[in-house]
Every structure is written in C-alpha cells, then in structure tokens.
N, C-alpha and C positions, 0 to 999 in steps of 0.2 A: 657492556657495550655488545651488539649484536651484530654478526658479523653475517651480511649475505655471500650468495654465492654464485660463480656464473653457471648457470645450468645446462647453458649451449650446447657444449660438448657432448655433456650425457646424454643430451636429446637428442644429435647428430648419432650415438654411437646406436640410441633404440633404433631409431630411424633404419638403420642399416639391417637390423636384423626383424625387419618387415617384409615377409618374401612370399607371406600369402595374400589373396583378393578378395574386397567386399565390394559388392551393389547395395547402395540404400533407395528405398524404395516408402516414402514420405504418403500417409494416405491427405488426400485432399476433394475438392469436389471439381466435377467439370459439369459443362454446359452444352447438351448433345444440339444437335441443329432442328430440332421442334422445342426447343428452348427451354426441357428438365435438365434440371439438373440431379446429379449420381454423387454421390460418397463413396470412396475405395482409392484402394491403390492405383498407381499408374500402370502403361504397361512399361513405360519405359523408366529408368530407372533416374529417381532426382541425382543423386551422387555416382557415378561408374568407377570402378577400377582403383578403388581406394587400397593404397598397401597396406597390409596389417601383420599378424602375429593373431591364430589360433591356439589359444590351450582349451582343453575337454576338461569341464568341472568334474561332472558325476558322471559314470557310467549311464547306461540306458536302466532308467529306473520304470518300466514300463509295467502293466501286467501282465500276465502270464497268456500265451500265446492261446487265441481259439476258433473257430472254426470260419469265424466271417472275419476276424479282425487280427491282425499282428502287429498292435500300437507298439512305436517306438517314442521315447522322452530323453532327450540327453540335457545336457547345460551346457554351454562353451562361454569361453571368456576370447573378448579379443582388443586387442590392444592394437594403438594408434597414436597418429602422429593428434595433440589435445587439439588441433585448429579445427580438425576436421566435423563438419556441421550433424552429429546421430542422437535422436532425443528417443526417450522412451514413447515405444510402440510403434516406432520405424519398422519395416519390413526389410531383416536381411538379407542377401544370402551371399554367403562368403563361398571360397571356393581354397581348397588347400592345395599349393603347391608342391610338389617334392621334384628334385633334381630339373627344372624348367619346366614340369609339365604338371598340365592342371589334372588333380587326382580325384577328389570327391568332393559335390558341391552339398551342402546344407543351406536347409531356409529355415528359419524361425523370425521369431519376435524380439526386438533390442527394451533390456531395461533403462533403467535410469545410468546415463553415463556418469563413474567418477571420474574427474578430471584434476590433473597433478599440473608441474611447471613441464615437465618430461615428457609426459606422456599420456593418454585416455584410454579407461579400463570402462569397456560393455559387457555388459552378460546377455546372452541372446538364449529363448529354451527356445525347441526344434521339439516339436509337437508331429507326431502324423500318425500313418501305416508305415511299415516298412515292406 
C-alpha cells in the first residue's frame, strides 16, 4: 500500500524562508504605432516582486581579466514557491536581500524550471562585464 503525504506544511515552512526578490521579464512581440512589430523583452516586468531564495552554483568561472573586457559567468539557483509562472529563457533579475535591505541585484537568463510538490528550483547564468 502506498501511503501519501500532506506536503502543505513543508511548503508553508519553504515559504517562509524566501526573503529574497526576483522580476521575471517574459520576451514577446509588441506592435509600435506604424504598425511593426519588435521581438524582446518588455521594459516592464511580466511577474514583479516574486519571493525566493538565492544560492550561487559555481563561483565566477570567467576568463582571465584583459585590457577591453573583465567577463564575469556565475550560476545561481533559486528557489520558489512551484505556482509561480518562470519558463526557460525568461529574463531575471533577482535582487538579494540581507537584514531588510536590498544588497546586490543580478540579471541573467532562467533555465528549464524543476518543479517539486514543495517547491521550484531555477538555475539562472548571469553572463556580462563586471
């Protein structure tokens, strides 16, 4: 016999320990007023102020610093409440919170979400300059 289980709780208790912010930022097309239309992102964001949980996969696995470029590469994972709408190739950017105050924002690209009863795991890379 197989016995479930109610998951409510655990979800309630991830929940609580979401104290950082993401904007999802959904690319689509819009229709300017001479009637082209464009592909990209919006400026404003499809989802705002979503609570999460930031962890850093890999350190900055960048190249080596030189004289026009200083590329940064990191990996973050973050985690959410599973309702919340993030498909692969959403435009991040999360913002880390520490003690009420917003401390460093990141932007990348969201993978493929895995999604659990509990909870939703994104890996997002953060590509730039620094």
């Amino acid at each position: 016999m197989v016995k479930f289980f109610n998951l409510s709780g655990v979800r309630k208790m991830f929940n609580g320990m979401y104290d950082d912010l993401v904007d999802v930022y959904r690319i689509g097309t819009a229709v300017a007023a001479d009637f082209t239309t464009t592909t990209g992102y919006p400026a404003t964001p499809t989802y705002s102020d979503i609570p999460c949980r930031i962890s850093r996969l890999f350190p900055d696995r960048s190249l080596p610093k030189t004289e026009v470029s200083n590329e940064v590469r990191f990996m973050f994972r973050i985690f959410c409440d599973p309702d919340k709408d993030i498909v692969k190739g959403d435009k991040i950017v999360f913002t880390k919170i520490i003690k009420g105050v917003k401390s460093v924002e990141y932007i990348g690209t969201a993978g493929a979400p895995m999604l659990y009863e509990t909870h939703m795991e994104v890996d997002i890379i953060v590509d730039g300059d620094a």
